[in-house]
N, CA and C atoms as an extended XYZ file, in Angstrom:
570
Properties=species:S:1:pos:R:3:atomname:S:1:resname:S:1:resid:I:1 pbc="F F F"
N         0.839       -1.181        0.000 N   UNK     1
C         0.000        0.000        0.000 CA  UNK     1
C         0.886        1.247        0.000 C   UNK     1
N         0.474        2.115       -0.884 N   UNK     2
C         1.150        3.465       -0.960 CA  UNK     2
C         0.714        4.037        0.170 C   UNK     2
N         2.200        4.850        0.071 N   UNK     3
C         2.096        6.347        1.328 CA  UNK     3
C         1.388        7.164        0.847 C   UNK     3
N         0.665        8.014        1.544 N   UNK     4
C         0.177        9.345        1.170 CA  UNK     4
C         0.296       10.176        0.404 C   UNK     4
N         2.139       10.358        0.229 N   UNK     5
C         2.858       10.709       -0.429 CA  UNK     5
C         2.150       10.765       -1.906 C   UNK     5
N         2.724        9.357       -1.980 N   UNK     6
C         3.182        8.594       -3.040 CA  UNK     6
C         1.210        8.429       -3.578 C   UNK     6
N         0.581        8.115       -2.420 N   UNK     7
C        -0.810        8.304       -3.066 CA  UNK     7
C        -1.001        9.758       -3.958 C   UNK     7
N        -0.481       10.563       -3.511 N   UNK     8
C        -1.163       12.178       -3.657 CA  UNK     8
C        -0.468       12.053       -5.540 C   UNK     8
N         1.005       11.927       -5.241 N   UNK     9
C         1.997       12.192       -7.036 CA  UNK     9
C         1.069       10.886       -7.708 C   UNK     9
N         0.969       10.022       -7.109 N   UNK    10
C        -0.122        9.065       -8.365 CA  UNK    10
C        -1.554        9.330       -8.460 C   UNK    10
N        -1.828       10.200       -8.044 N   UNK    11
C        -3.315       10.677       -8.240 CA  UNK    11
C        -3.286       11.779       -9.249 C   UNK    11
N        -2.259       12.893       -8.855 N   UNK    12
C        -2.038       13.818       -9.711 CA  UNK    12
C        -1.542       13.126      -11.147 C   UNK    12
N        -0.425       12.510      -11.253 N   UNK    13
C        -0.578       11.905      -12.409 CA  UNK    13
C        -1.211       11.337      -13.671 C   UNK    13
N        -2.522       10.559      -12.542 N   UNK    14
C        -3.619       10.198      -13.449 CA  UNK    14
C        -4.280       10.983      -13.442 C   UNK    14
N        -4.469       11.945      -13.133 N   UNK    15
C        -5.122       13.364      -13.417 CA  UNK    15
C        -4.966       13.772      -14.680 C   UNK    15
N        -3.727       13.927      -15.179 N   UNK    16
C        -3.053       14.515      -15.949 CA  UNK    16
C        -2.907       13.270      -17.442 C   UNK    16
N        -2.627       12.405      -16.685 N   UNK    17
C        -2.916       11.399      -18.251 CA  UNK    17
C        -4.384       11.120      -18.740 C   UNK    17
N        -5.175       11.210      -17.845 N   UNK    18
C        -6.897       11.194      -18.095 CA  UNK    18
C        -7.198       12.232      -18.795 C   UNK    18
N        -6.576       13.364      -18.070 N   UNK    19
C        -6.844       14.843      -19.144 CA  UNK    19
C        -6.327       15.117      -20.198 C   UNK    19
N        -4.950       14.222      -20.786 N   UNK    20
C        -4.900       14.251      -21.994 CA  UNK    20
C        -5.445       13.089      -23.149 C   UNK    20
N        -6.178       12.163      -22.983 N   UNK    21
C        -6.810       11.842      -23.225 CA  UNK    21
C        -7.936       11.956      -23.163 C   UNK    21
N        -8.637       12.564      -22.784 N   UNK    22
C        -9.926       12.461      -22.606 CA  UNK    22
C       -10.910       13.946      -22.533 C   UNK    22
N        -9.939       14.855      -22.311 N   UNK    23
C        -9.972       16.345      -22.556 CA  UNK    23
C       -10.540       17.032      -21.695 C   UNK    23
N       -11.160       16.128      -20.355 N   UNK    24
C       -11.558       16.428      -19.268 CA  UNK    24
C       -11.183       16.190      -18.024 C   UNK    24
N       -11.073       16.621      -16.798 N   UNK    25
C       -10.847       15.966      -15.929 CA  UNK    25
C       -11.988       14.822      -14.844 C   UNK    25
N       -10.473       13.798      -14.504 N   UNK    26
C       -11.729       12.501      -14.275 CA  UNK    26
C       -12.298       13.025      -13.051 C   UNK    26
N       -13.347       12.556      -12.921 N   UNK    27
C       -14.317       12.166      -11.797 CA  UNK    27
C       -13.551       11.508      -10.365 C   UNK    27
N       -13.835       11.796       -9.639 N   UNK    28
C       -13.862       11.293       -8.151 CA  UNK    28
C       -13.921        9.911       -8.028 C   UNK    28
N       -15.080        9.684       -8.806 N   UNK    29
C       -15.573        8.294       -8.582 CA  UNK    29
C       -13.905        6.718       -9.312 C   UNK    29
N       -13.815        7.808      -10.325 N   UNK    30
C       -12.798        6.899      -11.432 CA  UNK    30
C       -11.598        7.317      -10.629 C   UNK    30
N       -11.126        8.172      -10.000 N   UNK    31
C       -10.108        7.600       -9.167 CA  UNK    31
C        -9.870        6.677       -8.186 C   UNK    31
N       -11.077        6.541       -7.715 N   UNK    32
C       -11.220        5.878       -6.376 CA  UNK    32
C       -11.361        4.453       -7.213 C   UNK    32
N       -11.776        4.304       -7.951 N   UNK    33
C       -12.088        3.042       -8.661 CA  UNK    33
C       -10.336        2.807       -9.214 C   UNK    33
N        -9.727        3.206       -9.867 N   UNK    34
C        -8.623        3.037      -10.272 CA  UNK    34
C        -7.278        2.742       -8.952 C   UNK    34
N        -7.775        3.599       -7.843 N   UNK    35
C        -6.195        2.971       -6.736 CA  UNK    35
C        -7.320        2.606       -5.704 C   UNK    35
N        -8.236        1.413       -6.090 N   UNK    36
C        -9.123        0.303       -4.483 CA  UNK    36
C        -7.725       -0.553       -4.398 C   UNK    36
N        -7.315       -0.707       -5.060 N   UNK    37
C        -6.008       -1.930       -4.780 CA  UNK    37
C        -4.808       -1.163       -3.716 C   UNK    37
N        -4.611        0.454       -3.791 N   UNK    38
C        -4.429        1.283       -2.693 CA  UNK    38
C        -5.462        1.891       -1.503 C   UNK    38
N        -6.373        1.071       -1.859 N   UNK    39
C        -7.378        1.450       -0.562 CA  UNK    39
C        -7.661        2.726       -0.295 C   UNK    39
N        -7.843        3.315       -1.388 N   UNK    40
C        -8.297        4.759       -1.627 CA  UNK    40
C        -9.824        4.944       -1.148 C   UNK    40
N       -10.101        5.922       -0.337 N   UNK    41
C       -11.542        6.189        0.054 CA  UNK    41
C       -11.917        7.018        0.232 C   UNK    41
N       -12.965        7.728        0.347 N   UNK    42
C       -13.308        8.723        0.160 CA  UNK    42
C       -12.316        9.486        1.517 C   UNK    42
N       -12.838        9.063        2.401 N   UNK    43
C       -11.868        9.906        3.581 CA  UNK    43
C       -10.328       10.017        3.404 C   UNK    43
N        -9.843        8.944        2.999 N   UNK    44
C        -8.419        8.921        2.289 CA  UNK    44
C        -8.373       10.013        1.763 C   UNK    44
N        -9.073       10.180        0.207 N   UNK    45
C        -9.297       11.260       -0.567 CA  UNK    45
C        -8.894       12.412        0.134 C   UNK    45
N        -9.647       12.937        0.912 N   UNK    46
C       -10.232       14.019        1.257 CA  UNK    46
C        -8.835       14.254        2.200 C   UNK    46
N        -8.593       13.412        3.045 N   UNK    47
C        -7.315       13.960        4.117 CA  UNK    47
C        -6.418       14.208        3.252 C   UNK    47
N        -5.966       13.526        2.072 N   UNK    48
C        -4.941       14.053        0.988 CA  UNK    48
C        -5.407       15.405        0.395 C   UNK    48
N        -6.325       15.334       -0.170 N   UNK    49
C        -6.962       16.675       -0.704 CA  UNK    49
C        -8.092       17.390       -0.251 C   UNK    49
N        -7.675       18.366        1.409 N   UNK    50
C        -9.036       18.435        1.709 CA  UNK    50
C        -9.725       19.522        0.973 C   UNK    50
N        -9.637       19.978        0.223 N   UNK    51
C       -10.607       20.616       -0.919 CA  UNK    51
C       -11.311       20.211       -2.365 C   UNK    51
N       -10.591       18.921       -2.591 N   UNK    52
C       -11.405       17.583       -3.066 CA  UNK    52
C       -11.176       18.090       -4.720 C   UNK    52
N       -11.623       17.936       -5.445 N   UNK    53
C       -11.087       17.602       -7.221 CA  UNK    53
C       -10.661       18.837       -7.187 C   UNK    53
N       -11.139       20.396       -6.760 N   UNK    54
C       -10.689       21.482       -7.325 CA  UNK    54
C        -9.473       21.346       -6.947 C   UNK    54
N        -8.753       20.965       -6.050 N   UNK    55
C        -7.088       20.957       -5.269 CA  UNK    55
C        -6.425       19.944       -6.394 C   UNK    55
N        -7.007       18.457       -6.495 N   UNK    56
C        -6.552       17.790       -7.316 CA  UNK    56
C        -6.418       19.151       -8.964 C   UNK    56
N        -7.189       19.210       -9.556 N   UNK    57
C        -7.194       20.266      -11.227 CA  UNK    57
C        -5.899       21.234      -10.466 C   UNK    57
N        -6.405       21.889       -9.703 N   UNK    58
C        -5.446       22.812       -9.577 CA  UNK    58
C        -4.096       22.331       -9.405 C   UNK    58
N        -3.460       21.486       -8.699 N   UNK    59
C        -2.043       20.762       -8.794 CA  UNK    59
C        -1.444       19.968       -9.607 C   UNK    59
N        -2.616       19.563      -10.696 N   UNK    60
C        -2.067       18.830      -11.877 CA  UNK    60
C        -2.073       19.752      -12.924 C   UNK    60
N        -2.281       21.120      -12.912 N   UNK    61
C        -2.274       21.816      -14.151 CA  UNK    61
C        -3.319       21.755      -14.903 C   UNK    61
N        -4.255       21.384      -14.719 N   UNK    62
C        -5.652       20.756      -15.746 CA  UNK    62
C        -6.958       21.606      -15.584 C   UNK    62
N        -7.158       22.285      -16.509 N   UNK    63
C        -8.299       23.200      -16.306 CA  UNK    63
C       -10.282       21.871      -15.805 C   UNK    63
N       -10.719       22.828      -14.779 N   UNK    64
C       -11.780       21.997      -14.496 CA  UNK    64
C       -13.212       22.989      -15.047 C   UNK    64
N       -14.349       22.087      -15.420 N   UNK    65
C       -15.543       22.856      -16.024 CA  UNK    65
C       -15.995       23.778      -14.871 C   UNK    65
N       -16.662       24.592      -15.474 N   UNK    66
C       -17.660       25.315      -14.670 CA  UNK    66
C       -18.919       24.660      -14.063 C   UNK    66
N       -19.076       24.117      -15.137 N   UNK    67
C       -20.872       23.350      -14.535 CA  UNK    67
C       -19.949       22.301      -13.414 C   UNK    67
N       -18.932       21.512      -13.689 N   UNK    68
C       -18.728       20.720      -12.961 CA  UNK    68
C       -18.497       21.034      -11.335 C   UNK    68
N       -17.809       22.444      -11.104 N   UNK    69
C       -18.098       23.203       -9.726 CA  UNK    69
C       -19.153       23.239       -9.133 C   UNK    69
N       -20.232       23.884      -10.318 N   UNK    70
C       -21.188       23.925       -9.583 CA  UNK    70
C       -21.966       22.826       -9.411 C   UNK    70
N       -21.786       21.746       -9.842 N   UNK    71
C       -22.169       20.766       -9.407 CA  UNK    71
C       -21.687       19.955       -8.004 C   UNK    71
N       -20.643       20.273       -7.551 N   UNK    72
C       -19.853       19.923       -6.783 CA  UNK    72
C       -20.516       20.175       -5.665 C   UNK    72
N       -20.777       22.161       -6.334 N   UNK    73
C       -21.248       22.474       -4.637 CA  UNK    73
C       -22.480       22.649       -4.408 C   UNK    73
N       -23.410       22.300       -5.434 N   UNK    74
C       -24.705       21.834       -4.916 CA  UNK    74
C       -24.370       20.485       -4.463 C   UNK    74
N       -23.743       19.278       -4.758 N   UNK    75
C       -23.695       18.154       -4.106 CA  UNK    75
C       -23.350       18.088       -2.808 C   UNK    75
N       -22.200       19.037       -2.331 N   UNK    76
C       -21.866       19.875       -0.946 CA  UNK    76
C       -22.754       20.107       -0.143 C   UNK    76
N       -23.596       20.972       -0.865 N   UNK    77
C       -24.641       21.538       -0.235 CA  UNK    77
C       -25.517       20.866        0.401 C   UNK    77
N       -25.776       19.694       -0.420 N   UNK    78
C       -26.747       19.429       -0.209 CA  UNK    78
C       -26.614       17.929        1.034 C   UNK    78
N       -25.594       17.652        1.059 N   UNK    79
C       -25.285       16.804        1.683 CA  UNK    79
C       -24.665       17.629        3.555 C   UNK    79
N       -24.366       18.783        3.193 N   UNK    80
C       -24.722       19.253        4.922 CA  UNK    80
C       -25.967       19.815        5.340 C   UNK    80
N       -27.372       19.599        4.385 N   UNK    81
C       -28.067       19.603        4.442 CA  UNK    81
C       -28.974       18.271        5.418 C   UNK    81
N       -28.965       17.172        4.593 N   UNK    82
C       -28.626       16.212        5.087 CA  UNK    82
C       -27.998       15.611        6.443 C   UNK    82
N       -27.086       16.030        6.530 N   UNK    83
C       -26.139       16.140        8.208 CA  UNK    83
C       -26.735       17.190        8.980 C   UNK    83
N       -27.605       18.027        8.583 N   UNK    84
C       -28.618       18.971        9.479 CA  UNK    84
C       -29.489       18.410       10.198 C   UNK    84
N       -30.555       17.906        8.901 N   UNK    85
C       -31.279       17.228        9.596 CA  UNK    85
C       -31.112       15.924       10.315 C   UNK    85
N       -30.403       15.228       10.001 N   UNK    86
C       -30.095       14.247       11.181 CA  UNK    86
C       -29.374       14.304       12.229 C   UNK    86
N       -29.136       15.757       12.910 N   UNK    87
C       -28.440       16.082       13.951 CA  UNK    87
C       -29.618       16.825       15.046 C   UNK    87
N       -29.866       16.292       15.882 N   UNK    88
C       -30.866       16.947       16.854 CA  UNK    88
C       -30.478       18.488       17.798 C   UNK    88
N       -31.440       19.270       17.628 N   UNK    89
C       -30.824       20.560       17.914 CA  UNK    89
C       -30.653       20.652       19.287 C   UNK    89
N       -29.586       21.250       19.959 N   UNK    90
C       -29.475       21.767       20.787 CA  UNK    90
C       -30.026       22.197       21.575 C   UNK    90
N       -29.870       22.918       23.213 N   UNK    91
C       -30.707       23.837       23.763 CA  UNK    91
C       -30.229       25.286       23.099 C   UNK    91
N       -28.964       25.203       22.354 N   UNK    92
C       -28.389       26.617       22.027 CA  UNK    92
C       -29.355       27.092       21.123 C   UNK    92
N       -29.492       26.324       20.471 N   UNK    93
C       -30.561       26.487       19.028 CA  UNK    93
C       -31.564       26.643       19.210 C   UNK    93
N       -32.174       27.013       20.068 N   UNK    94
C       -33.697       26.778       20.422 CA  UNK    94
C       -33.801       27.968       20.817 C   UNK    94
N       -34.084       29.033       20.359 N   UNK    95
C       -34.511       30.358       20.632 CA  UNK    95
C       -36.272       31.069       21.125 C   UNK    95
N       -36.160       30.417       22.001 N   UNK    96
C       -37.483       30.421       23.028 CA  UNK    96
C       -37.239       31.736       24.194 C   UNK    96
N       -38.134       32.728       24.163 N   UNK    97
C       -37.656       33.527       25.296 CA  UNK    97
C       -38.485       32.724       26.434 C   UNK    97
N       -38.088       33.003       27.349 N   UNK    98
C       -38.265       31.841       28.742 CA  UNK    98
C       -40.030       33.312       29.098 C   UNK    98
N       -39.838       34.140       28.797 N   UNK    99
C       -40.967       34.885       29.431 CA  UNK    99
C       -42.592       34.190       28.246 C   UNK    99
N       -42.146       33.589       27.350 N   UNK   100
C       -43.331       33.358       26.658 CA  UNK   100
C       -43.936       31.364       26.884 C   UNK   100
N       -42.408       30.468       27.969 N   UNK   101
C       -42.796       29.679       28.406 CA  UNK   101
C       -43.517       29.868       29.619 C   UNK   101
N       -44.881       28.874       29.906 N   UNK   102
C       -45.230       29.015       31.047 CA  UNK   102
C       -45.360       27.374       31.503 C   UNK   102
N       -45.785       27.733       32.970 N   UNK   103
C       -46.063       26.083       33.679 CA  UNK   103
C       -47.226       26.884       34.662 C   UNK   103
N       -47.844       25.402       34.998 N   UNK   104
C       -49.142       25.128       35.939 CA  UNK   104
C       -48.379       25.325       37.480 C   UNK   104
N       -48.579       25.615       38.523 N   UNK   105
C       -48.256       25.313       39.739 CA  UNK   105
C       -49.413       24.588       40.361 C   UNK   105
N       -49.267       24.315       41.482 N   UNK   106
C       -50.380       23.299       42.179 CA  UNK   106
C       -51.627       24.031       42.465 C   UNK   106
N       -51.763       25.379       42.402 N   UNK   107
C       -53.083       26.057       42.712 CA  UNK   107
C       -53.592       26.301       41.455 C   UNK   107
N       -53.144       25.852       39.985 N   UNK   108
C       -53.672       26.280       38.506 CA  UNK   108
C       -53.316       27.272       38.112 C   UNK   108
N       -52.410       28.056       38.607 N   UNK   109
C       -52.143       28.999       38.134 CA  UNK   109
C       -50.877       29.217       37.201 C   UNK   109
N       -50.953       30.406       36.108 N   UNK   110
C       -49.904       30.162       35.084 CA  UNK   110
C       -48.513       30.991       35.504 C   UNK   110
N       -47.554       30.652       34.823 N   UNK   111
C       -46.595       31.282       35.802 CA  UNK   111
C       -45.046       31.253       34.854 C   UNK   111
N       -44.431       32.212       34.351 N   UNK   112
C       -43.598       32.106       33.153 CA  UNK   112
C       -42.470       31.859       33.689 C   UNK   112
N       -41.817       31.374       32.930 N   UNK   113
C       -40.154       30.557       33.691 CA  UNK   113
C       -39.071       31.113       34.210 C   UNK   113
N       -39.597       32.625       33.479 N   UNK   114
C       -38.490       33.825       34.491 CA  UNK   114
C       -39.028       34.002       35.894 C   UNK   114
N       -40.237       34.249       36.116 N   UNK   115
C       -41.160       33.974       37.353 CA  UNK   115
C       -40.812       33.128       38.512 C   UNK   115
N       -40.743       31.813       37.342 N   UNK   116
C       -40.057       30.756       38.346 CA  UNK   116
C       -39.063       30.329       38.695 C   UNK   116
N       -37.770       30.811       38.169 N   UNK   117
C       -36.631       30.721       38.276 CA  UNK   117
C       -36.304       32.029       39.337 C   UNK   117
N       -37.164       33.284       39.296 N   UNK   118
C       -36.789       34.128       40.277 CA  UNK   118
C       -37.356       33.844       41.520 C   UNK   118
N       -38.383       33.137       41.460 N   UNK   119
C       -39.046       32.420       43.010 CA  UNK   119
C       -37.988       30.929       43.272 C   UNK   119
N       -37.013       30.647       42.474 N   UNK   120
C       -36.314       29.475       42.736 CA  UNK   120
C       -35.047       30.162       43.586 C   UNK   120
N       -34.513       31.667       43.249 N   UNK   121
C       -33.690       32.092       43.346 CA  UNK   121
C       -33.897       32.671       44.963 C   UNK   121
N       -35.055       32.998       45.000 N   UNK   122
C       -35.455       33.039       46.200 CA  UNK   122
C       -35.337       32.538       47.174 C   UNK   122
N       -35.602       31.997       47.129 N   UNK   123
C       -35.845       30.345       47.998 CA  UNK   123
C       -34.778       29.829       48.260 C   UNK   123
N       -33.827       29.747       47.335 N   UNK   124
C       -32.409       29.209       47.401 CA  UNK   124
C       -31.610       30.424       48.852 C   UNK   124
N       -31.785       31.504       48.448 N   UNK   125
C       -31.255       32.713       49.195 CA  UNK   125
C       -31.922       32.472       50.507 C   UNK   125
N       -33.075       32.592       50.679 N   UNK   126
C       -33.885       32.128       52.138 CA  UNK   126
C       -33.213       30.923       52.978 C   UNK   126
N       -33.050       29.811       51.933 N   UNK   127
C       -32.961       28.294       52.397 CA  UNK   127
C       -31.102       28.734       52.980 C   UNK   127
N       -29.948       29.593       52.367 N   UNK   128
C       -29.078       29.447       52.225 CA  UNK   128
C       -28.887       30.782       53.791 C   UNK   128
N       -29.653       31.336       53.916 N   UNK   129
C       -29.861       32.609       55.007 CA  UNK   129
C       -30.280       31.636       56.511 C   UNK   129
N       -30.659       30.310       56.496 N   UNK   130
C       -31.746       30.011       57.236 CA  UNK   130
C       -30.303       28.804       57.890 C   UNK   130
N       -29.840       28.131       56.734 N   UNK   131
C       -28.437       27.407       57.155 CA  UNK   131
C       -27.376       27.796       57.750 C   UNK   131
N       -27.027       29.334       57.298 N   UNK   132
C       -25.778       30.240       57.691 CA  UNK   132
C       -26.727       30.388       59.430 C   UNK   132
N       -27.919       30.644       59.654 N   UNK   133
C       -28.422       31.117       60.903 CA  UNK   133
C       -27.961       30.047       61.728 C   UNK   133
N       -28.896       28.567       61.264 N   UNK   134
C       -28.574       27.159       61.847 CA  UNK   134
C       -26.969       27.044       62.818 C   UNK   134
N       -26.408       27.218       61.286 N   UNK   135
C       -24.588       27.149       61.564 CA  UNK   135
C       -24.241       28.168       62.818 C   UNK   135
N       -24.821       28.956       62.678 N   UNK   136
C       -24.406       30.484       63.578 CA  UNK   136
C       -24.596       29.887       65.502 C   UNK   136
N       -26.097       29.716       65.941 N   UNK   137
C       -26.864       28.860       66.580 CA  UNK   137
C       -26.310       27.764       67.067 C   UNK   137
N       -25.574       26.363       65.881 N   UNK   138
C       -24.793       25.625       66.710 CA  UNK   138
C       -23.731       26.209       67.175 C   UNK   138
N       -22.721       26.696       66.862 N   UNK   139
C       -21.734       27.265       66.747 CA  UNK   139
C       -21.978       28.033       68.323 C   UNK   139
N       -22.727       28.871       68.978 N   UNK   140
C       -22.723       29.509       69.894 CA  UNK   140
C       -23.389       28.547       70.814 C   UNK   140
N       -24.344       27.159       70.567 N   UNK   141
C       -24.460       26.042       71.621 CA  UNK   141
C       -23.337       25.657       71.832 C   UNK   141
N       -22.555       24.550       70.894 N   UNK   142
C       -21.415       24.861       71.263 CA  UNK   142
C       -21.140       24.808       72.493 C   UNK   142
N       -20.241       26.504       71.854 N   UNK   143
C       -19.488       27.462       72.859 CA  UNK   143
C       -20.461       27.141       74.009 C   UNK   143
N       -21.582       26.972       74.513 N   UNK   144
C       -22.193       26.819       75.745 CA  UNK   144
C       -21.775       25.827       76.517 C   UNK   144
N       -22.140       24.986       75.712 N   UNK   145
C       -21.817       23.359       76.018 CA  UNK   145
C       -20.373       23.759       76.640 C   UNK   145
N       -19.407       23.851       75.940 N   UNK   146
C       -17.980       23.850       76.161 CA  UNK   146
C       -17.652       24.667       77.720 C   UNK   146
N       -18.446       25.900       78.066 N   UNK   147
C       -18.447       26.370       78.902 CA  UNK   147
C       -18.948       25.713       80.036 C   UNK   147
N       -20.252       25.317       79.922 N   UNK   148
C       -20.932       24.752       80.823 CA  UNK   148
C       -20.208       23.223       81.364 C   UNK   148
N       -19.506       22.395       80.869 N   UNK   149
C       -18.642       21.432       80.942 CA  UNK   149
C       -17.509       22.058       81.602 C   UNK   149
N       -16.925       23.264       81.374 N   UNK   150
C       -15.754       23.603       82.278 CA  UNK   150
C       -16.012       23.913       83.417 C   UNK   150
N       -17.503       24.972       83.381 N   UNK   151
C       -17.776       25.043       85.016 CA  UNK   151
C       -18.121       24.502       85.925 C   UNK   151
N       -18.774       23.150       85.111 N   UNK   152
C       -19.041       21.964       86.057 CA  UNK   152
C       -18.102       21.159       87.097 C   UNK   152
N       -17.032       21.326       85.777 N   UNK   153
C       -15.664       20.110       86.533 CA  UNK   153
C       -15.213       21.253       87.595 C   UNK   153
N       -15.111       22.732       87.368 N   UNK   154
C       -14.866       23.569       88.505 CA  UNK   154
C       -15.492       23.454       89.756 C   UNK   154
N       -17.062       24.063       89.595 N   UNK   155
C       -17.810       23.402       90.653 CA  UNK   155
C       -17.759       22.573       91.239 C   UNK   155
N       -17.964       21.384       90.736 N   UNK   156
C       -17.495       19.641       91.343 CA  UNK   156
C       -16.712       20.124       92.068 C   UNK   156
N       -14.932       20.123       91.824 N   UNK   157
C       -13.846       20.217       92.405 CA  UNK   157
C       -14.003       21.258       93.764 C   UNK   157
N       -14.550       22.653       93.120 N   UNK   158
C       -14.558       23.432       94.819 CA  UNK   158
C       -15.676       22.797       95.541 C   UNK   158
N       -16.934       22.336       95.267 N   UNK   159
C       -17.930       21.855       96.189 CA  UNK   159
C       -17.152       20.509       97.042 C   UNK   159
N       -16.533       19.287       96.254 N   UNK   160
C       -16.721       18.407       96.873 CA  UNK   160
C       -15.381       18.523       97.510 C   UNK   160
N       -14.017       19.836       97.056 N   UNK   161
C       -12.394       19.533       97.544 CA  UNK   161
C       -11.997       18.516       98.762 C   UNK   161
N       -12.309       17.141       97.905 N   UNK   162
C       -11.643       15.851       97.988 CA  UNK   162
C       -10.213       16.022       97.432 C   UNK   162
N        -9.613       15.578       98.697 N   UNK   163
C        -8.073       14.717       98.171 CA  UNK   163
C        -7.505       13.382       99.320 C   UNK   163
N        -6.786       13.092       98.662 N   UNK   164
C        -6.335       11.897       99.769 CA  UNK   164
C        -5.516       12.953      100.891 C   UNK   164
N        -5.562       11.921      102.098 N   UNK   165
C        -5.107       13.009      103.078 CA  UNK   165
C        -3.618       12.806      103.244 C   UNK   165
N        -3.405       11.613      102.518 N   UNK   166
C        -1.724       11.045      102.418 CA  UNK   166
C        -0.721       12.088      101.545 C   UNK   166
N        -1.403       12.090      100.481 N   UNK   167
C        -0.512       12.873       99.394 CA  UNK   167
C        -1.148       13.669       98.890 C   UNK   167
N        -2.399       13.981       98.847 N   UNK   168
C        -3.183       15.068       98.335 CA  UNK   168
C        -3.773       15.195       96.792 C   UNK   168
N        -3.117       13.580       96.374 N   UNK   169
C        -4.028       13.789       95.240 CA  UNK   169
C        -5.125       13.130       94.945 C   UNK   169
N        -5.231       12.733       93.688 N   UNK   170
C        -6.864       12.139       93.586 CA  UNK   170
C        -7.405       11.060       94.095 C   UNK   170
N        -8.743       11.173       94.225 N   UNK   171
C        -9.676        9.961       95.095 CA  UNK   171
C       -10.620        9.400       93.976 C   UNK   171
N       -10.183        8.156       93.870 N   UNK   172
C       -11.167        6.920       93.327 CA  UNK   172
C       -12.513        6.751       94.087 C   UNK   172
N       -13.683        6.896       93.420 N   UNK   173
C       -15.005        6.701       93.966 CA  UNK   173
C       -15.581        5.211       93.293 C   UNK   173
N       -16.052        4.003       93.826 N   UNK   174
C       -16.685        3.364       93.163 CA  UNK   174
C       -18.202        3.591       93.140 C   UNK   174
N       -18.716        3.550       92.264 N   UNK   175
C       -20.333        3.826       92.209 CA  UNK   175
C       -20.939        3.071       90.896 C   UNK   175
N       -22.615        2.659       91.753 N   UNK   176
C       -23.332        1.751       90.790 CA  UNK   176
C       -24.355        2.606       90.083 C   UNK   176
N       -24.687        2.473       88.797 N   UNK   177
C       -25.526        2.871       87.978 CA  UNK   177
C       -26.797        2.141       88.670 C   UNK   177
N       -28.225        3.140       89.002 N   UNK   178
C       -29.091        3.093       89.481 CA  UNK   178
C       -29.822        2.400       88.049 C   UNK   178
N       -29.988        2.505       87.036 N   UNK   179
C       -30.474        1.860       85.547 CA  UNK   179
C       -29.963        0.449       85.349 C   UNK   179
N       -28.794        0.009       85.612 N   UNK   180
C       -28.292       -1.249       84.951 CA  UNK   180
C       -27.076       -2.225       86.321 C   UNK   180
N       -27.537       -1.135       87.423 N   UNK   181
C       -26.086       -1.729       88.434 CA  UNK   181
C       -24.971       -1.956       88.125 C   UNK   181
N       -24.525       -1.707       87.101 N   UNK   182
C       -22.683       -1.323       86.812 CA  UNK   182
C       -22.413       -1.008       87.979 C   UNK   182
N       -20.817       -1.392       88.063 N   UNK   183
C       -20.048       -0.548       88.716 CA  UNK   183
C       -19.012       -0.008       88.044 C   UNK   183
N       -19.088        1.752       88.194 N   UNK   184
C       -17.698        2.882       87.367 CA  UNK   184
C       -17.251        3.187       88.669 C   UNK   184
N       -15.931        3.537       88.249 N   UNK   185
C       -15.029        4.108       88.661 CA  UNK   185
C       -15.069        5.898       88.349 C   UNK   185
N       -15.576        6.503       89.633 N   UNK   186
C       -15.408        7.725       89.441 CA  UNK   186
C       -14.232        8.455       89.737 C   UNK   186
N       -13.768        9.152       89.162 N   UNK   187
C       -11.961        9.785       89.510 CA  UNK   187
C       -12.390       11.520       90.007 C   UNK   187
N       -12.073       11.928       91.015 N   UNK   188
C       -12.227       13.284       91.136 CA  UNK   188
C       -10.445       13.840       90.705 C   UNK   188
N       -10.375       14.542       90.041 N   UNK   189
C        -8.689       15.311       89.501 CA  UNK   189
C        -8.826       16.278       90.602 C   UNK   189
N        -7.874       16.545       90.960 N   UNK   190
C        -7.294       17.585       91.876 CA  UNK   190
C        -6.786       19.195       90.799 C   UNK   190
């Protein structure tokens, strides 16, 4: 199988011997038919020549018809025509102003999508005002909690000032859970 190369100078070639014989230049079709044994294809084609027979005429020196252009590019044409319609449009493409969509809400009433996107926006801001509060709220329980836990172990300590009378430091309490009769080990810290 030929290189690219070597595809492109043997294409031009037979360009050029077709056109002197024949006084026209060949067709698309008769090249591709002439190098299948190089596995010539249309996409082949085209990555070699992406401007397609006019690139071929023009590099072999060979004048091309007029009608035959324009035939070309109605065939062009008409074939991204074709690739139009079988391509499903977009949301880009869809030029709908959102004030002329509407929707039902649960009381029947009509209600256009800018409407509802600014009552979404709402809501979001409320819901997002109402979390920052939440956050705020734990945040200062908390701090309560944390306090109220320090003044406890304070309290404890000055109400009950237990120590051993040996060395003065801490006293082991055993005590039973009134719910399940465990016995913990209570530690008073000095």
């Amino acid at each position: 199988m030929m290189t690219d190369e070597g595809l492109k100078e043997g294409i031009l070639q037979y360009a050029r011997r077709y056109y002197e014989r024949n006084k026209e230049a060949p067709s698309l079709r008769k090249i591709l038919k002439h190098f299948r044994k190089e596995k010539l294809s249309f996409m082949r084609f085209y990555m070699i020549f992406p401007k397609g027979m006019s690139e071929v005429c023009r590099l072999a020196d060979i004048p091309i018809s007029a009608d035959r252009i324009k035939r070309t590019e109605r065939a062009t044409k008409a074939a991204k025509e074709r690739k139009k319609l079988k391509t499903v449009p977009s949301a880009q493409d869809l030029h709908i102003p959102f004030s002329h969509v509407f929707y039902v809400d649960e009381d029947g009433e009509k209600h256009t999508l800018d409407e509802w996107s600014n009552n979404i926006r709402g809501e979001l801001l409320d819901l997002d005002s109402n979390v920052r509060r939440i956050m705020e709220d734990l945040a200062s329980t908390k701090k309560k909690v944390e306090d109220l836990e320090s003044n406890f172990k304070e309290k404890v300590f000055e109400a009950l000032k237990i120590t051993c009378p040996h060395c003065g430091g801490k006293i082991v309490f055993n005590v039973t859970c009134l719910n399940c009769n465990e016995r913990l080990l209570l530690q008073i810290l000095k």
